[in-house]
Each structure stands twice: as C-alpha cells, then as structure tokens.
N, C-alpha and C positions, 0 to 999 in steps of 0.2 A: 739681367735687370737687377738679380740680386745684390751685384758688386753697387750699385746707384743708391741704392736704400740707407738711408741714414740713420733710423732704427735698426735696421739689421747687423749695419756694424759696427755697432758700438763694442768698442772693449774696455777693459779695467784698463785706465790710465789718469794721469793727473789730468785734470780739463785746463783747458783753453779759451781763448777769445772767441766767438763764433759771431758772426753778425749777420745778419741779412739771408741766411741761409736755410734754402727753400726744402721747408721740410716733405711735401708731399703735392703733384702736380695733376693728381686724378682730380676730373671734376666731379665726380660722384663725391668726394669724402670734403665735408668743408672744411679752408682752413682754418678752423679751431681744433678742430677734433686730434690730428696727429701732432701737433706743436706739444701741449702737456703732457703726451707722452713718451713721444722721446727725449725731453726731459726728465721724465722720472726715470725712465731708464738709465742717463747718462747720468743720474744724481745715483742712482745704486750701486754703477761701476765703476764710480768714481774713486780714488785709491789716495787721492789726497786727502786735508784738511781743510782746502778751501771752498764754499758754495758756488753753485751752478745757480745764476738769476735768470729767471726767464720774462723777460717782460715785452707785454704786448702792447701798444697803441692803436686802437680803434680808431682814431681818432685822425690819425693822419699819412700820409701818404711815404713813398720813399724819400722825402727829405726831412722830414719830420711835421711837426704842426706847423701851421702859415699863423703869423698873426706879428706882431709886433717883438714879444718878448717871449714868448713859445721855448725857441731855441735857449734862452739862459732858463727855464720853468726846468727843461728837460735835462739840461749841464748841470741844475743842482740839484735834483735828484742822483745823476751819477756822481757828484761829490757827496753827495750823503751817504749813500750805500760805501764810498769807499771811507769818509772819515767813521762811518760804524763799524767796518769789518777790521781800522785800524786800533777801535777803541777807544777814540778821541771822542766820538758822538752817540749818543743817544738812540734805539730802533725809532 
C-alpha cells in the first residue's frame, strides 16, 4: 500500500502538472487535511525554480462551478497566476 501513497513518494525533482489527483481515500481523515500537506512536501522537494500552486474550489464539483460565466472567472485566474509567474502582471 506504500507504493499508492503519494506522500510517501515524493522525491527531489522538478514538479509537474498534477490535476485531479486523489490524494487520500480513508474515510476517517477529511479531505482537507492530507491535500496541504503533500503539498508542502512536494514544495520542499522540489529541485526547481518554479512554484507548486495548490488550489482548491469548495465550491464546485469535478467540472468546475455551474453558472453562467464561472468557467472564464476560473480561466482567468489561470492566466493571472501565469501572466505573474511570467512577470508581465502584478500578485
């Protein structure tokens, strides 16, 4: 079961895309709890220069929010974090 853990294996490498990926399926342990921290982990092994973003939505389901314009609210958010990581924009 150890090989499944994805805190467990974390190693020093440059990070990656990660989406959707279930960090922890006990029902005892909520999922909040294990999410920030194998993030923090994967932020300490990390060997690059680039950030690890961890972002959660409460808010909505696996396609994202329902609403009208949800989906573009959510697509500029991911262009801001990336026009700031390029330098062009403002935190």
């Amino acid at each position: 079961m150890l090989s499944y853990s994805p805190y467990d294996n974390v190693k020093p490498r440059l990070p990656g895309v990660v989406r959707g990926h279930r960090v922890c399926g006990d029902s005892q342990v909520q999922y909040w709890e294990p999410g920030p921290k194998w993030v923090a982990k994967l932020r300490d092994e990390n060997t690059g220069h680039y950030p690890i973003l961890f972002r959660t939505n409460m808010e909505a389901g696996h396609g994202g929010k329902s609403g009208r314009f949800q989906r573009y609210r959510e697509l500029s958010e991911s262009y801001a974090f990336v026009l700031q990581q390029l330098g062009i924009a403002q935190p």
